[in-house]
C-alpha positions in Angstrom: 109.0 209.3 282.2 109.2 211.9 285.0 107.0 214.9 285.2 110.3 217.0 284.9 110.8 215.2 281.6 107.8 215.6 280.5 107.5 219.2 280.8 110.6 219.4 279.1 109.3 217.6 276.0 106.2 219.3 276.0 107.6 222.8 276.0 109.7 221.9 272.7 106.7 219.9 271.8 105.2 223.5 271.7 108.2 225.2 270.5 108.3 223.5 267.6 104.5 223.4 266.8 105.0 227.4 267.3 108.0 227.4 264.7 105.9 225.0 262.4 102.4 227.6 262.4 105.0 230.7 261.9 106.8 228.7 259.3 103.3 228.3 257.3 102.2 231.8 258.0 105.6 233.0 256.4 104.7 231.2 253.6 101.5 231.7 253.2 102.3 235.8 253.3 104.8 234.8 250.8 102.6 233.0 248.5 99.7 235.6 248.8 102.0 238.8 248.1 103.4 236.7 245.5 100.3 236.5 243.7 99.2 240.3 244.5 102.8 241.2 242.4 101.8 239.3 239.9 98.7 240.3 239.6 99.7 244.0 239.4 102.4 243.3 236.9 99.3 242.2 234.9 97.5 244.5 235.8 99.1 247.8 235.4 100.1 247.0 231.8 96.0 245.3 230.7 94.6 248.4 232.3 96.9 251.2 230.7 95.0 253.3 227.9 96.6 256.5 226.1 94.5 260.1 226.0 93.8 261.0 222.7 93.9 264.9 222.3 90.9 266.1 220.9 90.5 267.6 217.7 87.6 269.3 215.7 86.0 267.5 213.0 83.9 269.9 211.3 84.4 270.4 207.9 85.3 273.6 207.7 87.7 273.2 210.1 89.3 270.1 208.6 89.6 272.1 205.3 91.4 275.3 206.8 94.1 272.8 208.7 94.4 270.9 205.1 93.4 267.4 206.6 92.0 264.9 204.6 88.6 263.3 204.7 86.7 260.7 202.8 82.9 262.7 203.3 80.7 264.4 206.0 77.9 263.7 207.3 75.1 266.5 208.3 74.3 267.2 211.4 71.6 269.7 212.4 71.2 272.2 214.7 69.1 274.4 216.5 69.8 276.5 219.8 65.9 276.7 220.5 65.7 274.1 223.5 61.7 273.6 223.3 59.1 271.2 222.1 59.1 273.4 218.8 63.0 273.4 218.3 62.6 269.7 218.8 60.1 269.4 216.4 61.9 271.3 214.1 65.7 269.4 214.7 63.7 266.1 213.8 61.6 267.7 210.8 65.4 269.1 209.3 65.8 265.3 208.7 63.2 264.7 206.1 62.0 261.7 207.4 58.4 259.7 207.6 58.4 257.0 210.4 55.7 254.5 209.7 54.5 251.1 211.9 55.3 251.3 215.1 57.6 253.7 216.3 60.3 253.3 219.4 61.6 256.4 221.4 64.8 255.6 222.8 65.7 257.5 225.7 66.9 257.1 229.0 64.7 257.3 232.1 67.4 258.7 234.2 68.3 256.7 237.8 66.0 258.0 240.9 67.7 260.9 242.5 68.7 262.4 238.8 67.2 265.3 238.1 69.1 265.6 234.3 66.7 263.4 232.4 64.9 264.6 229.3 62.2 266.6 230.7 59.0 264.7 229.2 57.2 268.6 228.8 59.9 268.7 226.0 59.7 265.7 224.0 56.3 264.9 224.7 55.0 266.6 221.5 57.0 264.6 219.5 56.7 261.5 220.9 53.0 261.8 220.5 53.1 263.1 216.8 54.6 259.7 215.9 52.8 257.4 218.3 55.6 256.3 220.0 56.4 254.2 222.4 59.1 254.9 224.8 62.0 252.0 224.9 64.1 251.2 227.4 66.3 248.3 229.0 67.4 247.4 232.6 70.5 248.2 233.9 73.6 246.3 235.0 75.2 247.9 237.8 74.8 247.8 241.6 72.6 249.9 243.8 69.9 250.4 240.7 66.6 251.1 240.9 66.0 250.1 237.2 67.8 246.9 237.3 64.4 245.0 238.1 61.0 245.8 235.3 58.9 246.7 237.8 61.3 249.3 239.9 62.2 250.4 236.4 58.7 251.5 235.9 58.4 253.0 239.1 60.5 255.5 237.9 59.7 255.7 234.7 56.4 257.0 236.1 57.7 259.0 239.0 59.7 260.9 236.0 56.5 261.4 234.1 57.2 259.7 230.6 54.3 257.1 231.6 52.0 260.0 231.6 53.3 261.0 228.1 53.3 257.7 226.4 53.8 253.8 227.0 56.8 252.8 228.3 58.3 249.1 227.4 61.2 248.2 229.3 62.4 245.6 226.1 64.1 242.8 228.1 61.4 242.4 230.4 61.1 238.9 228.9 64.8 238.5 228.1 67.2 239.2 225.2 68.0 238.1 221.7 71.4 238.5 220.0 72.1 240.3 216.8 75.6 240.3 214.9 78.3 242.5 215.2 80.0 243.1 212.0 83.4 243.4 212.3 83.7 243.9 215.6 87.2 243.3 217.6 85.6 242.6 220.8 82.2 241.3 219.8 80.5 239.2 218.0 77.0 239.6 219.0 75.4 242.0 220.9 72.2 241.1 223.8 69.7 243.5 222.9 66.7 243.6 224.7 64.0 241.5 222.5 61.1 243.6 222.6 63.7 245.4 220.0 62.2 243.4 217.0 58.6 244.8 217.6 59.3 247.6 216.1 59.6 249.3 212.7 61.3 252.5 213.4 63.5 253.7 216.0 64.1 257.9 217.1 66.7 257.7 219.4 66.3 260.9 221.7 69.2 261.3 223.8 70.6 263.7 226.6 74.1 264.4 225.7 76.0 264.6 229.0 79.2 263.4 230.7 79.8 260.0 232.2 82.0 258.6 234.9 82.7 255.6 232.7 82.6 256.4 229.4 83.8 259.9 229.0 80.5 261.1 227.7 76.8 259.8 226.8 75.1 260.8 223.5 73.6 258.9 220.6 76.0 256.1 220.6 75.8 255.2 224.3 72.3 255.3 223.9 72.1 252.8 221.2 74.8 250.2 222.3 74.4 250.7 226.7 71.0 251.8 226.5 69.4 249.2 224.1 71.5 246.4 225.5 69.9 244.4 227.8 71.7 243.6 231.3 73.2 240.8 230.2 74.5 242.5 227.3 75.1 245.9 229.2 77.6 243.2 231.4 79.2 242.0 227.8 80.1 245.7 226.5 81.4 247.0 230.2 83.7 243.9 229.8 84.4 243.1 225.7 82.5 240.2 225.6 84.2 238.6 228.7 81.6 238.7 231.5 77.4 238.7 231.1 76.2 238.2 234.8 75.4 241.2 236.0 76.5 243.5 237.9 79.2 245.0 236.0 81.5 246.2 239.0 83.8 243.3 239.0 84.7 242.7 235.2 84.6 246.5 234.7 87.5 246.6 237.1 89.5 244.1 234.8 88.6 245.7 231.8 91.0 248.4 229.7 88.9 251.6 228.9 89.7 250.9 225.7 88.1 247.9 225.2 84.8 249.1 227.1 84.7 252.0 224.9 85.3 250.2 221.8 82.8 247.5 222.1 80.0 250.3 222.9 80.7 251.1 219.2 80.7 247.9 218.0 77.4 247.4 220.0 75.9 250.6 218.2 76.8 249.4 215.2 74.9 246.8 215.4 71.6 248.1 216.3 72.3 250.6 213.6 72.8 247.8 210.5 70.0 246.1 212.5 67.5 249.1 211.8 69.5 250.0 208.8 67.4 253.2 207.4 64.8 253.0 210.1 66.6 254.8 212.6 67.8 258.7 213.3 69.2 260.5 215.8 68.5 263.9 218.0 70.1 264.9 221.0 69.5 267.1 223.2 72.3 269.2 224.8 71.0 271.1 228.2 71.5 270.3 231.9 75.0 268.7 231.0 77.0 267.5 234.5 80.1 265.6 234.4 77.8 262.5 235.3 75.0 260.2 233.2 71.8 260.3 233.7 72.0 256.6 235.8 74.2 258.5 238.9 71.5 259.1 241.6 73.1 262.4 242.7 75.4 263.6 240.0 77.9 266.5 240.2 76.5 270.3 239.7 75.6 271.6 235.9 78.5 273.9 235.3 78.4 274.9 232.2 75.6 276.4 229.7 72.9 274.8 227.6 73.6 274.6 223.9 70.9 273.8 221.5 69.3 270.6 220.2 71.1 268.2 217.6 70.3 266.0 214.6 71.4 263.7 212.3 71.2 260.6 210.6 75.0 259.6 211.2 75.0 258.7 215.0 78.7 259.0 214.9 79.0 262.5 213.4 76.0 263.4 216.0 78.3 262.5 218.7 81.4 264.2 217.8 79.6 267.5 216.7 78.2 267.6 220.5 81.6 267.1 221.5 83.1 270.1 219.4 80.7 271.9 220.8 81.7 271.4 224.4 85.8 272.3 223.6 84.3 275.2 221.8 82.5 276.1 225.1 83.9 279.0 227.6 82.6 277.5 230.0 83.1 273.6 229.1 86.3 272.7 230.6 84.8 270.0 233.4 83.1 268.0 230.4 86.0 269.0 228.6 88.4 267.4 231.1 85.8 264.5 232.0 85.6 263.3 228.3 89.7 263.3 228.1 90.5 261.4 231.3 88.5 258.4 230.5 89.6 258.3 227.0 86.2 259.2 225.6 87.0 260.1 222.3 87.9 256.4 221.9 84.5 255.7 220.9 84.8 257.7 217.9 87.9 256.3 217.0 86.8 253.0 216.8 83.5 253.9 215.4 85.5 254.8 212.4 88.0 252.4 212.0 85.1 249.6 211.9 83.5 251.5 208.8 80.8 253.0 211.4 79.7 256.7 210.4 81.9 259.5 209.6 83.6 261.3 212.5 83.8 264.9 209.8 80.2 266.4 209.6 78.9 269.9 208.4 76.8 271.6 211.0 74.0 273.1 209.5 71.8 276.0 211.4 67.8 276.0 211.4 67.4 279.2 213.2 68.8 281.0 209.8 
């Protein structure tokens, strides 16, 4: 063969090897978008979730409007945000906590200044003995997700200097039942959890990019969780590695929402009566505790909350911020993500009672 031949059969030689790499790039695009449309046709539908409109549960309210309701639950209240009108919410209860007594609360990320301020709750704490319970957390960028960070800041917000702090899943995680749950079976609670014989679960009712709202519920199911388990409720049961980003991403609201009820309601027939509630509703941003710089307070402190019904705790707070003037960021935050849901599903898995009388202890 010639050169001149040669060239010529090298150059379609070339040609065609070009047309071959397009010819698999095509399909490659082809097969790649392919999967991307079918991915969003999943997608769009899995992720959709309906706003439920909000509507007061108090009983005097449900009586005016003539809607029916099984029982309500009491809820107490005071507007006295201090260590006494603490003292006073958790005395309303009637209730004499014996062995050795958990405080569940959150210790707030680094960077959040909305925590519980340990000046506040440090009377009580210490008139019970109690030791301050917490988990790790599940999401990236934390600096609780490791024991020993998580007690970094623990001290740094001053509830080491109040009481002892055990971060229960230090050691790892035992699983209790969830009875009849949709989305889970068992919950991952930290296992420190069994050491004790009564639980006061102090919370900081606020918003929450994920969930709507925080309050005694979150607290109980999220917040006694351990990471593993955090993982399982962000993603009904699917995913337990943490972080949570990925399988929150591919998981309906819905479904995260209700299996933070079922969660809760497992910790609650865990404890059965050795367990109440008090929240504490001050410093309220759109954003939890665990965002390290969370969005301006914009709205007014309320007063301090108790009960023995963590479900009717929660939705009282709630009334009380669509009540509020001055409310309508929470207001708007709990609606867009569906918040309410958690209530909802509280109920329809025989968990608390959503209608509660509210019952004044400055009278």
């Amino acid at each position: 063969m010639n050169e001149e031949n040669r060239d010529v059969v090298e150059k379609k030689s070339r040609k065609h090897r070009g047309k071959s790499i397009l010819r698999g790039l095509l399909i490659g695009v082809g097969i790649f978008l392919a999967i991307i449309a079918v991915f969003v046709i999943w997608y769009v539908p899995h992720m959709h979730y309906d706003i439920e409109p909000h509507e007061f549960y108090d009983r005097e309210t449900m009586e005016a409007e003539g809607r029916e309701y099984a029982q309500a639950s009491v809820v107490y209240m005071t507007r006295d945000i201090s260590p006494e009108g603490l003292g006073k919410a958790f005395q309303a209860l009637n209730v004499s906590p014996s062995g050795k007594v958990a405080i569940k609360l959150s210790t707030g990320e680094a960077g959040n200044p909305n925590y519980l301020d340990p000046n506040l709750i440090k009377d009580l704490v210490q008139s019970v003995d109690g030791t301050i319970i917490e988990c790790n957390t599940a999401y990236s960028g934390s600096k609780r997700a490791e024991t020993e960070m998580h007690m970094q800041v623990a001290k740094d917000h001053g509830f080491t200097e109040i009481a002892d702090v055990d971060i229960m899943d230090r050691d790892g995680y035992m699983k209790i039942p969830v009875e009849g749950g949709v989305y889970l079976k068992e919950n991952w609670v930290g296992q420190n959890l069994a050491n004790y014989d009564y639980v006061i679960v102090l919370s900081h009712f606020k918003g929450h990019p994920m969930g709507g709202f925080g309050g005694a519920l979150k607290n109980i199911s999220i917040g006694i969780a351990s990471s593993e388990g955090k993982t399982r409720i962000h993603t009904g049961g699917v995913f337990s590695k943490p972080p949570i980003d990925i399988g929150s991403m591919l998981t309906n609201q819905d479904v995260f929402t209700g299996s933070m009820a079922e969660a809760a309601k497992s910790v609650s027939d865990y404890e059965g009566d050795h367990i109440v509630y008090v929240s504490v509703m001050n410093r309220m941003s759109v954003d939890c505790d665990c965002v390290s710089f969370p969005a301006e307070v914009d709205m007014h402190d309320i007063g301090i909350l108790a009960s023995t019904d963590p479900v009717a705790l929660d939705q009282a707070c709630v009334d009380l911020v669509f009540r509020a003037t001055d409310g309508s960021s929470l207001q708007q935050r709990i609606l867009e993500k569906n918040g309410l849901h958690i209530l909802t599903h509280a109920q329809e898995i025989g968990f608390g009672n959503r209608t509660y009388e509210l019952i004044s202890i400055d009278e």
